[in-house]
C-alpha positions in Angstrom: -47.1 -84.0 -77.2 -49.6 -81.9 -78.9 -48.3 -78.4 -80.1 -50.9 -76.8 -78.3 -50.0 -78.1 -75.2 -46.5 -77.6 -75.5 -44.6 -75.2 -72.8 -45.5 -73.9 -69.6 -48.8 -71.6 -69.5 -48.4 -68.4 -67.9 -50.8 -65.2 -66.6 -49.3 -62.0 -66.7 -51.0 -59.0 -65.3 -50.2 -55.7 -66.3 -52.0 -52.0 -65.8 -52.9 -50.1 -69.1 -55.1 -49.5 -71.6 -55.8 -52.4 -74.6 -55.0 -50.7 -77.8 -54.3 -52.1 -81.2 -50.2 -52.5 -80.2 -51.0 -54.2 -77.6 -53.6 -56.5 -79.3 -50.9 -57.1 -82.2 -48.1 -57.9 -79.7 -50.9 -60.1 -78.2 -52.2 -62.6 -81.5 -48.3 -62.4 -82.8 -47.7 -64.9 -79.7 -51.0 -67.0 -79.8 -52.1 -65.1 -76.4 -55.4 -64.6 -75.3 -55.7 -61.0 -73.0 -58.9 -59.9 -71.3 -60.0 -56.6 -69.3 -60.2 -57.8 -65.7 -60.8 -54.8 -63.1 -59.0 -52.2 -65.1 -56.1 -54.7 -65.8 -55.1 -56.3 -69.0 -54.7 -60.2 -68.4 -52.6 -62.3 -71.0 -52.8 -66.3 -70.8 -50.6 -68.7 -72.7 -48.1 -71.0 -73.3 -44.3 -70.2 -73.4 -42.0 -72.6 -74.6 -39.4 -71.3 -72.4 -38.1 -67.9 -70.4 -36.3 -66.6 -73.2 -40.1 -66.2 -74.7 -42.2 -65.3 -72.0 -39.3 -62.2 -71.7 -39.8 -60.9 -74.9 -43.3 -60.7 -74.0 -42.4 -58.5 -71.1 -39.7 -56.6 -72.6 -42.5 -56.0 -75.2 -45.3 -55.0 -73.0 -42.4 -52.5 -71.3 -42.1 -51.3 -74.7 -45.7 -50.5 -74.8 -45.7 -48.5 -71.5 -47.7 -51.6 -69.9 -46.7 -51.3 -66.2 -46.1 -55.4 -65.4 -48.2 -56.3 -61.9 -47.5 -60.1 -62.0 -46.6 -62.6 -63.0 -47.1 -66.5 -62.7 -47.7 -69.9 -63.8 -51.1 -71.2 -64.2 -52.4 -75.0 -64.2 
């Protein structure tokens, strides 16, 4: 299997503002995040729940409030 396409992709939704800690916490895991209707939107791959976690705990960390989350095709 190609590394790229290893693990299950994910969106998580979450309402804030994009600043540079968030954009950091962001290319540190390879995710891509857009503005979508005054919501930040990360997409990637997680190679398990242990790692799509820390993103959450780290997004918590930021102040991010989490809206959703689920996995994408």
């Amino acid at each position: 299997m190609d590394d790229e396409r290893e693990g299950t992709q994910y969106v998580v939704v979450v309402a804030g503002t994009l600043t540079d800690a968030v954009r950091r916490a962001t290319e540190a895991r390879g995710l891509t995040v857009t503005e979508e209707r005054g919501r930040l939107v990360f997409r990637g791959r997680f190679s398990g729940l242990v790692a799509l976690n820390d993103l959450l705990f780290a997004l918590d960390d930021l102040g991010l409030t989490l809206l959703s989350v689920r996995q994408s095709a």
